[in-house]
C-alpha positions as CSV (number, residue, x, y, z in Angstrom):
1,X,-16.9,-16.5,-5.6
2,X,-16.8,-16.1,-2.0
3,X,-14.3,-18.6,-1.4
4,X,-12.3,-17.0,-3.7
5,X,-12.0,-13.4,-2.3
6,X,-9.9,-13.3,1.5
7,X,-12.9,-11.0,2.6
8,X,-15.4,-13.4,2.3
9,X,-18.1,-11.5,0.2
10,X,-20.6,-13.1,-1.2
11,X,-20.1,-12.6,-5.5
12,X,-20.9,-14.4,-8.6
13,X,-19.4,-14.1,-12.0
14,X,-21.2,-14.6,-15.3
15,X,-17.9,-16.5,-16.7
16,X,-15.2,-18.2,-14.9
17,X,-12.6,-20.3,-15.8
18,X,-8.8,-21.3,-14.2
19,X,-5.9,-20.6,-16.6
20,X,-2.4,-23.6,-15.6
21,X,-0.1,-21.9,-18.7
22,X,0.0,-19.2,-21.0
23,X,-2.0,-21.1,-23.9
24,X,-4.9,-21.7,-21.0
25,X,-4.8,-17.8,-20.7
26,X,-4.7,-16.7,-24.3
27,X,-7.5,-19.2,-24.8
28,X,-9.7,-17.8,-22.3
29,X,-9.1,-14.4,-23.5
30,X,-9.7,-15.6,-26.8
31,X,-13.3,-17.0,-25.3
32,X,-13.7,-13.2,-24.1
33,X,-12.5,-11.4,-27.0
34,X,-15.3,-13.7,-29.5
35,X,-18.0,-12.9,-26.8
36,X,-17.1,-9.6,-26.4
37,X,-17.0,-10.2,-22.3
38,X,-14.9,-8.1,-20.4
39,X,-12.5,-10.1,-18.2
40,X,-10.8,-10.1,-14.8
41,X,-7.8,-11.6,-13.7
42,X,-8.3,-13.4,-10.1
43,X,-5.0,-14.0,-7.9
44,X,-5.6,-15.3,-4.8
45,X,-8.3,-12.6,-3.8
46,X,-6.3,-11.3,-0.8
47,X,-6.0,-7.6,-1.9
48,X,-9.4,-7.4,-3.3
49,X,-13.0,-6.1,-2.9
50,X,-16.0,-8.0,-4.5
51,X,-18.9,-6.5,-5.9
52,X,-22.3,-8.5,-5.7
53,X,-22.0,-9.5,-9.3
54,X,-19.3,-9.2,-11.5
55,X,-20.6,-9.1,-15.8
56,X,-17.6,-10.7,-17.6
57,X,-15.1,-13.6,-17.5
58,X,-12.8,-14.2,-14.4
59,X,-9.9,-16.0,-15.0
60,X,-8.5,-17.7,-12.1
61,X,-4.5,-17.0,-12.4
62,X,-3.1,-20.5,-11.5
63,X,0.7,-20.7,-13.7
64,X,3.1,-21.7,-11.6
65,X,7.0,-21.8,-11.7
66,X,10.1,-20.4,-10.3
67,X,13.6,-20.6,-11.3
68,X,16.8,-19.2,-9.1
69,X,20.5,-18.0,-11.2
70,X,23.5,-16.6,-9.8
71,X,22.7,-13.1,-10.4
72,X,18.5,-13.1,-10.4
73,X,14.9,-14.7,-9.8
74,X,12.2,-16.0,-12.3
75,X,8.7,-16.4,-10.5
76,X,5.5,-17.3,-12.4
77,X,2.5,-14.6,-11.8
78,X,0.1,-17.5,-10.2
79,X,2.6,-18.3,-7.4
80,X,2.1,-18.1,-4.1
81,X,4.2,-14.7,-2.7
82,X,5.0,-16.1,0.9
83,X,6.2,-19.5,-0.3
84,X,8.7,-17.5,-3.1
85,X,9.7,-15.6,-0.2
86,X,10.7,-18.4,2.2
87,X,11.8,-20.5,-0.8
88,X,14.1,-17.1,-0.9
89,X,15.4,-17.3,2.7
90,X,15.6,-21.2,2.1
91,X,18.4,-20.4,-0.7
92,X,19.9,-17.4,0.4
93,X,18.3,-15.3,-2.0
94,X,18.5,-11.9,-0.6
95,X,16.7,-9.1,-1.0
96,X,12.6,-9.9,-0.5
97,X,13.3,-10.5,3.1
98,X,11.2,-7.2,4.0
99,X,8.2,-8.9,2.3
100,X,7.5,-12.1,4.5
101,X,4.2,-13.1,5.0
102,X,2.2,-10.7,2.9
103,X,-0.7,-12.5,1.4
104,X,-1.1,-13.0,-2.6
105,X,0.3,-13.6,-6.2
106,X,3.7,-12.7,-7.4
107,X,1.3,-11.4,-10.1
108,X,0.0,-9.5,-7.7
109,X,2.8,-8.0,-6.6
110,X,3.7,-5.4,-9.1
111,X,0.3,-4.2,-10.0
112,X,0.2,-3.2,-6.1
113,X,4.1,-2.4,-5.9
114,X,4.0,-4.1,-2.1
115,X,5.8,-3.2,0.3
116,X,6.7,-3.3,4.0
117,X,9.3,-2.6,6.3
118,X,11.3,-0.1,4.8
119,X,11.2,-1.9,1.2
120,X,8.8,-1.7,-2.1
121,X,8.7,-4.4,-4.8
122,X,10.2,-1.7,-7.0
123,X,13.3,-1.7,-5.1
124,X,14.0,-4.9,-5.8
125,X,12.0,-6.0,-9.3
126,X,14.0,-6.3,-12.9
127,X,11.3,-7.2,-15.3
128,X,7.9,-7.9,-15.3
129,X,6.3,-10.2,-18.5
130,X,2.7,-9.5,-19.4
131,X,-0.1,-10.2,-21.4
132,X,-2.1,-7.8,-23.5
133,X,-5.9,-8.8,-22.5
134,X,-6.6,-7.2,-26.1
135,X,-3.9,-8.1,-28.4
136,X,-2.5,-11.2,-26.9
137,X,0.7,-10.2,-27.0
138,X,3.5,-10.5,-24.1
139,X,5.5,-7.8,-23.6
140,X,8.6,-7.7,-21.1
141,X,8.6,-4.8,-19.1
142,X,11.6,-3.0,-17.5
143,X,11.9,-1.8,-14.0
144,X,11.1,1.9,-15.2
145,X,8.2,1.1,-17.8
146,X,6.0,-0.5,-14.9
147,X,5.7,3.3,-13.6
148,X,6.0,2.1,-10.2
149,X,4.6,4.6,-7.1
150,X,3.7,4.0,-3.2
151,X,1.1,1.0,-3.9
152,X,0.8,1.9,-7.9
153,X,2.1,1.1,-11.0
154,X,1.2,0.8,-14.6
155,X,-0.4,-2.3,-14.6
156,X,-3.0,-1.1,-11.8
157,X,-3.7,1.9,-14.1
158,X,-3.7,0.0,-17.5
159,X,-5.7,-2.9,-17.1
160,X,-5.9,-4.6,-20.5
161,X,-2.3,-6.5,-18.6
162,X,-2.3,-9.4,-16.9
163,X,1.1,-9.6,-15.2
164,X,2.4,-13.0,-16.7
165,X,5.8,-13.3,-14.7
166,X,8.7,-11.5,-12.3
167,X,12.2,-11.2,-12.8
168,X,13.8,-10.1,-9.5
169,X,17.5,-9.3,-9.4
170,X,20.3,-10.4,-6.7
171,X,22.8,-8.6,-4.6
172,X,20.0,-6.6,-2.9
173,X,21.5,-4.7,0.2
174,X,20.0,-5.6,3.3
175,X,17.1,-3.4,5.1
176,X,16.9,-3.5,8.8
177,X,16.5,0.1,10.3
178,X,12.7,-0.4,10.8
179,X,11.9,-0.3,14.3
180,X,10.4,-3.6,14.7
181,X,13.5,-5.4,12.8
182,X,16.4,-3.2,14.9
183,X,14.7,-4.1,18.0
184,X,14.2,-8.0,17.5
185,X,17.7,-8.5,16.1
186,X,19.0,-6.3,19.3
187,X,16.5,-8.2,21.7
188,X,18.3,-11.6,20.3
189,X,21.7,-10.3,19.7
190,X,21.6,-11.7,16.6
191,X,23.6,-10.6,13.3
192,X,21.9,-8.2,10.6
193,X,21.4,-10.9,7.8
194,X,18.4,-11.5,5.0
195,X,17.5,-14.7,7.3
196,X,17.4,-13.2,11.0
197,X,15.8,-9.9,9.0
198,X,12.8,-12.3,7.7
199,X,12.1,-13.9,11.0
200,X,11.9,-10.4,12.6
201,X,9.6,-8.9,10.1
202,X,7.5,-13.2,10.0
203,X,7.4,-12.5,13.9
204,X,6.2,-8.2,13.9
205,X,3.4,-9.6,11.1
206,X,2.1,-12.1,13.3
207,X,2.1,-10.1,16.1
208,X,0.2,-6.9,15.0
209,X,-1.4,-8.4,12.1
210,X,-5.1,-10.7,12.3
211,X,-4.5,-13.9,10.5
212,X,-6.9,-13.9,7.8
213,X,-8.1,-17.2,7.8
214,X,-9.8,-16.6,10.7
215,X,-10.5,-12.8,10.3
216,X,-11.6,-12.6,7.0
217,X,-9.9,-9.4,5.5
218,X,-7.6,-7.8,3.2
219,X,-5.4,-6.8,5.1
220,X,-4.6,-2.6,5.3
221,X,-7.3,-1.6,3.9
222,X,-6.1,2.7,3.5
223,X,-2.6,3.6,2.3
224,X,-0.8,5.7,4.3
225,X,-1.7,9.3,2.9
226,X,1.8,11.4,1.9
227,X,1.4,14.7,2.8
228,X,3.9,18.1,2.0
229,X,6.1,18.9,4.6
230,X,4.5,21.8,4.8
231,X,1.2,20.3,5.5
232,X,3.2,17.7,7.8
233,X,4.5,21.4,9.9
234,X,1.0,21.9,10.6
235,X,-0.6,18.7,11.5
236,X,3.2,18.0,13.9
237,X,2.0,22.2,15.1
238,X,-1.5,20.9,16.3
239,X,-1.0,17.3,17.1
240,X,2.7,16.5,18.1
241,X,2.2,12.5,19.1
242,X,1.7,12.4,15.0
243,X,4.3,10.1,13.4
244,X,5.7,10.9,10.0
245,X,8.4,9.7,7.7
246,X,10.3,11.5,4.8
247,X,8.7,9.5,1.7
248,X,10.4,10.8,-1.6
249,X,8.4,13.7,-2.2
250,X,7.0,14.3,0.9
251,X,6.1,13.1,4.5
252,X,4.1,9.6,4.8
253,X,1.4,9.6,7.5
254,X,0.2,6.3,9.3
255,X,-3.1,6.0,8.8
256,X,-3.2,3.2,11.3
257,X,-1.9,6.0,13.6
258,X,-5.1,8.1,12.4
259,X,-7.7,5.8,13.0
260,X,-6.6,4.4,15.9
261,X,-6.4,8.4,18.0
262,X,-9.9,8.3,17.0
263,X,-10.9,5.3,18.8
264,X,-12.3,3.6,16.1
265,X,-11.0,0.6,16.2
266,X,-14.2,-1.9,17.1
267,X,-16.6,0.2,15.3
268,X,-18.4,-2.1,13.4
269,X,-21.9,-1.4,10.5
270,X,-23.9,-4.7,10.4
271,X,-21.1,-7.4,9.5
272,X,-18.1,-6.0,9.3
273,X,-15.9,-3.9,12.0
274,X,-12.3,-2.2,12.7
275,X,-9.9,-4.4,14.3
276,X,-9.1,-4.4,17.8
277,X,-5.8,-5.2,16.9
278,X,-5.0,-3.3,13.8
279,X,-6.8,0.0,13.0
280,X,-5.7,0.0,9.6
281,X,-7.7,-3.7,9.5
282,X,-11.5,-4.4,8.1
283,X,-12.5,-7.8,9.6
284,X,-15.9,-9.6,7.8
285,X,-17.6,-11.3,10.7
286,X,-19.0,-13.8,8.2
287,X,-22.4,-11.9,7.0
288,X,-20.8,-8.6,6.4
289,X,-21.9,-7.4,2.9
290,X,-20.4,-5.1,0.7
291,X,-22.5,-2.2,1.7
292,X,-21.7,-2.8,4.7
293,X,-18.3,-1.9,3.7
294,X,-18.9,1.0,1.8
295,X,-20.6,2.4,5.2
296,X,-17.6,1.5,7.0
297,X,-15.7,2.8,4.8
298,X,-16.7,6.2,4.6
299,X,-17.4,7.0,8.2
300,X,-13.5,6.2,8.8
301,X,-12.6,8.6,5.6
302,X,-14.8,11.1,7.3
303,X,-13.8,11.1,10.8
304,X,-10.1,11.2,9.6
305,X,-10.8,14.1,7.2
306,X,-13.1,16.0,9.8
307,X,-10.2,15.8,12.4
308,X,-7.2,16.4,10.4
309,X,-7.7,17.2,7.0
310,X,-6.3,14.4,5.3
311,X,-7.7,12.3,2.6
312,X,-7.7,8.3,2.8
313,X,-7.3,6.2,-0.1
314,X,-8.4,2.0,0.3
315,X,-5.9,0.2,-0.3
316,X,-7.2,-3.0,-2.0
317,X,-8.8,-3.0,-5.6
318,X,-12.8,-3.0,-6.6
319,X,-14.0,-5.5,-8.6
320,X,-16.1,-4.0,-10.5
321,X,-14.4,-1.0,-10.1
322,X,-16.6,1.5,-8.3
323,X,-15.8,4.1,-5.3
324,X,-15.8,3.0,-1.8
């Protein structure tokens, strides 16, 4: 499977098919459900981690389709996310502007509520249609029942659902206070719209971001920790260069920000290494294995936690899930 994962680790699966429509998917869960395999829904492998082997079926999530109305958008889980989004900007279609040029699945996109540049999934999603991996029924989800947090939601919690479809609705209002978006329309002088909004947010992604296809990664690999304000007080006491932003309940952190005051970015264990360009980026130089990772992994959550006392979550899901 290592064509199939953006990292470029080296996997197998016991079982694997592709599933083109819904009676594809139910079959292959059928297969699963007589064999007693567990299965695993594949996207397009840019958000994830592979394990060496993986003991089940993967399904390969290829159904495609998208529909525009008036008032909201139907996407099919196995679509490609950037294309939706330009098809968006194409049409008019406002409100997923912020969300150019992340990599994946629309199915994807719930499960890890994306988001970027001042705006998550969630504040923009209707419904989301799934599949029960154990009943095969589908179940249309609303906005609240997918339990949506900073890079969670119901469906990364609950796994017997394999995220079928989107609905997202129109009339979205427009985003642009994010640094990188004021200063490119200002730099320009060009109008606040969803169309000069993606091109500023297309340009700031290119421009901090490694493309993938010739860094092999998954993008940011930790969330940005929230912290209390209280706790925030503390850190801004001791270390007043620290950025933070009010997040709902609390202050989010940049742990790109983190990383980077540690110089860390370049540190590399056998094939993989922290991007020179992106802190918050783990680049696989082609023979970096997943323990490689792991390593990796932990000596940035402990130099973080040893310096500021703040805990670093990754970002992408395990497959198998396992701690890394």
């Amino acid at each position: 499977m290592r064509k199939l994962n953006s990292f470029g680790l080296n996997s197998t699966a016991r079982w694997f098919c592709e599933a083109f429509n819904i009676e594809e998917l139910s079959e292959a869960v059928a297969f699963a459900k007589d064999r007693s395999l567990d299965v695993f829904v594949l996207g397009s492998g840019t958000n994830l981690i592979l394990g060496t082997h993986i003991d089940g079926l993967v399904i390969k999530n290829n159904l495609r389709g998208r529909t525009f109305s008036e008032n909201q958008l139907k996407a099919s889980s196995g679509e490609n996310w950037e294309e939706l989004v330009r098809s968006c900007d194409l049409k008019g279609f406002q409100g997923l502007e912020n969300l150019g040029l992340i990599p994946g699945t629309v199915g994807a996109a719930p499960i890890q509520n994306i988001g970027a540049y001042g705006v998550e999934l969630s504040d923009r999603l209707k419904s989301v249609e799934a599949l029960n991996l154990f009943t095969s029924e589908t179940v249309t989800f609303s906005n609240t029942d997918c339990e949506f947090s900073y890079r969670d939601s119901k469906f990364k919690k609950e796994k017997e659902w394999c995220v079928t479809s989107i609905t997202i609705s129109s009339g979205n209002e427009l985003v642009w206070e994010y640094p990188d978006v004021r200063i490119y329309l200002e730099k320009h002088n060009l109008e606040m719209s969803s169309g000069t909004i993606y091109r500023a947010v297309c340009v700031a992604r290119k421009r901090k971001l490694p493309d993938l296809r010739r860094f092999p990664n998954v993008g940011s690999f930790f969330k940005n920790p929230v912290v209390t304000a209280e706790k925030y007080k503390i850190l801004e006491s001791q270390f007043p260069n620290i950025p933070g932003y009010v997040y709902r309940h609390g202050i989010k952190l940049s742990a790109a920000w983190l990383i980077d005051s540690l110089d860390l970015k370049g540190q590399s264990i056998g094939g993989v290494s922290i991007s020179r360009q992106h802190a918050l980026v783990i680049i696989n130089h082609s023979a970096g294995t997943f323990d490689d990772l792991k390593k990796l992994s932990k000596l940035i959550k402990t130099r973080v936690h040893s310096a500021y006392d703040v805990s670093l979550e990754i970002e992408p899901e395990v497959l198998p899930e396992q701690p890394i």
